[in-house]
C-alpha positions in Angstrom: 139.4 -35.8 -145.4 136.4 -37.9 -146.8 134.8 -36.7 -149.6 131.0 -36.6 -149.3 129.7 -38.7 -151.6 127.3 -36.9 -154.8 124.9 -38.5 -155.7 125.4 -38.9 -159.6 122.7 -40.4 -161.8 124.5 -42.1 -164.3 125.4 -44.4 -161.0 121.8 -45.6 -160.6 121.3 -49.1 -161.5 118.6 -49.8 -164.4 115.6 -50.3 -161.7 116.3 -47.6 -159.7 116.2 -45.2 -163.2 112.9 -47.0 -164.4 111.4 -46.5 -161.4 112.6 -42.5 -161.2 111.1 -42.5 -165.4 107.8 -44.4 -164.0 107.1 -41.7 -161.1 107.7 -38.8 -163.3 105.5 -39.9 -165.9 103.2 -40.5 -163.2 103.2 -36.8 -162.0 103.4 -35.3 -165.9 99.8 -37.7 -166.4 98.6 -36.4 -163.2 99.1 -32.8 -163.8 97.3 -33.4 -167.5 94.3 -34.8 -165.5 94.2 -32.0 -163.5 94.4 -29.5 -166.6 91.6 -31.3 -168.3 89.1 -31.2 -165.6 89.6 -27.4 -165.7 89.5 -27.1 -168.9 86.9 -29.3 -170.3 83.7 -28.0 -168.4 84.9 -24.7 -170.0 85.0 -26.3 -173.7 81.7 -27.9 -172.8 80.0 -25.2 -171.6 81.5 -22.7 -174.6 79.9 -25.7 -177.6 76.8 -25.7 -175.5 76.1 -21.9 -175.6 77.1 -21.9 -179.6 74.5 -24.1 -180.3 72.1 -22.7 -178.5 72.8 -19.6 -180.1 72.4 -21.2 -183.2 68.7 -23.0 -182.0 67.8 -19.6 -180.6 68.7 -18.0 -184.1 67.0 -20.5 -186.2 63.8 -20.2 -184.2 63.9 -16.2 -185.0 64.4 -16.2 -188.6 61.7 -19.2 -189.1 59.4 -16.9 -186.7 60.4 -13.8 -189.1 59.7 -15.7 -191.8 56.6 -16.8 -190.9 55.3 -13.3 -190.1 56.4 -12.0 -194.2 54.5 -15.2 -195.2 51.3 -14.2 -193.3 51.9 -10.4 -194.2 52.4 -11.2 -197.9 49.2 -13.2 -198.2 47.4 -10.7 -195.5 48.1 -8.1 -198.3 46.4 -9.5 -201.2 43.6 -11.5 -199.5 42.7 -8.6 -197.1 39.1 -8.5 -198.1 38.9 -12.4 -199.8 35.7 -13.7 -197.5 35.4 -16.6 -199.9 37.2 -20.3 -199.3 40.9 -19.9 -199.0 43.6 -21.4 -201.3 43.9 -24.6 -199.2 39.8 -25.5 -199.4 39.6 -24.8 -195.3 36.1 -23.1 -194.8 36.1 -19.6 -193.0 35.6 -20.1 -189.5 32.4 -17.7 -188.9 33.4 -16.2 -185.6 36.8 -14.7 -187.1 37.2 -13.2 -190.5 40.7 -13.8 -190.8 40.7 -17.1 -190.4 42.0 -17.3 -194.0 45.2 -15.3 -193.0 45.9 -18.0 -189.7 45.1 -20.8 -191.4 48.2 -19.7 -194.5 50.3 -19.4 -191.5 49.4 -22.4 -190.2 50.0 -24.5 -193.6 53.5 -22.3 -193.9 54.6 -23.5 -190.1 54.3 -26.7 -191.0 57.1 -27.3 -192.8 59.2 -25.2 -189.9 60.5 -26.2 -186.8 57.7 -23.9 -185.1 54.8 -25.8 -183.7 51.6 -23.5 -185.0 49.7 -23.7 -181.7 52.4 -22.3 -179.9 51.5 -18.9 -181.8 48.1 -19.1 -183.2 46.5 -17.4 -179.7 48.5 -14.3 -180.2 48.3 -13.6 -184.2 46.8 -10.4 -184.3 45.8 -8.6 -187.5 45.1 -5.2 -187.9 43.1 -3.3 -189.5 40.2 -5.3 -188.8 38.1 -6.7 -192.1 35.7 -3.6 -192.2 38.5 -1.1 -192.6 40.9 -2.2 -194.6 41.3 -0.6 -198.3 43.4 -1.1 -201.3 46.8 1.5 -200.5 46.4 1.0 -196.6 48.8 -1.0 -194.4 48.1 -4.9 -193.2 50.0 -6.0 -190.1 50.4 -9.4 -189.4 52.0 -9.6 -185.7 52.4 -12.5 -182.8 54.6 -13.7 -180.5 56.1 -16.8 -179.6 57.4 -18.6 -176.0 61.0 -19.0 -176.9 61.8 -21.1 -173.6 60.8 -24.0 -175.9 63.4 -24.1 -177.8 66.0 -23.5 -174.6 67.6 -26.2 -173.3 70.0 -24.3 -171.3 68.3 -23.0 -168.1 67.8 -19.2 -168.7 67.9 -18.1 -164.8 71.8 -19.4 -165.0 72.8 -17.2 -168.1 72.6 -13.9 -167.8 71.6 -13.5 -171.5 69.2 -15.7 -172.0 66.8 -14.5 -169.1 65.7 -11.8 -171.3 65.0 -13.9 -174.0 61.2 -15.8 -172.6 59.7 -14.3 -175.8 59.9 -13.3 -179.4 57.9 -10.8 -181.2 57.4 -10.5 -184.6 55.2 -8.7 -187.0 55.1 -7.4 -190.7 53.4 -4.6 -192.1 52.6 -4.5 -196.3 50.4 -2.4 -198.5 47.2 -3.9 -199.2 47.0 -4.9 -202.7 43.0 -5.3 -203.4 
């Protein structure tokens, strides 16, 4: 009887077992190639969303602030028809031109470009009615698609986020 012959590895001549090393090494970096292309447009995606989260966030908290600012000075200038702080005449045509024009000077030191909100500052009571003890409100919005630079229709998330509101209400101190 013939034996069949095994094939035994320690048999292999030197090229034969660099070339067996060389083709697995081959598949091993192939398979890594394969898990990094999964992988990385996750990763990318994931650091993506954080910082717009973080853009998003900033944006609210300067727009927050800005609204305190123009609610703290709306409460004890209410009924000031004189020159403001910053020498800016009073525009005739709207009394509180005072009020925008602090929120203007405050947003420029922000990341919010003023003439994004400046049409929708509203201010209420209006300059006739307001009286030391009463409430001020300071409100306005602002387009927050500006500050996206992830496309909102592909995140379900962000669709809902096209604007921000703010506003602040304080008690009228003269």
């Amino acid at each position: 009887m013939v034996k069949a012959k095994q094939q035994d590895t320690r048999s292999k001549s030197a090229p034969q077992k660099m070339r067996t090393y060389i083709q697995a090494g081959a598949r091993r970096r192939g398979q890594t190639l394969m898990e990094m292309a999964l992988v990385v447009p996750i990763l990318l995606l994931l650091v993506l969303g954080i910082i717009q989260y973080g853009i998003i966030n900033n944006a609210a908290v300067t727009l927050t602030q800005l609204s305190r600012e123009g609610g703290r000075y709306a409460a004890v200038h209410a009924n000031d028809t004189g020159p403001d702080i910053y020498t800016n005449p009073v525009v005739n045509d709207d009394p509180d031109s005072k009020i925008k024009n602090h929120i203007k000077q405050v947003a420029a030191a922000t990341s919010i470009d003023y003439n994004d909100i400046k049409n929708s500052i509203t201010i209420t009571p209006a300059i006739g009615s307001r009286s030391q003890g009463g409430d001020i409100t300071v409100a306005f919005s602002y387009p927050l698609v500006k500050k996206m630079f992830l496309v909102p229709a592909s995140f379900p998330g962000l669709s809902g986020l096209q604007s921000y509101s703010v506003s602040c209400t304080m008690v009228i101190e003269q």
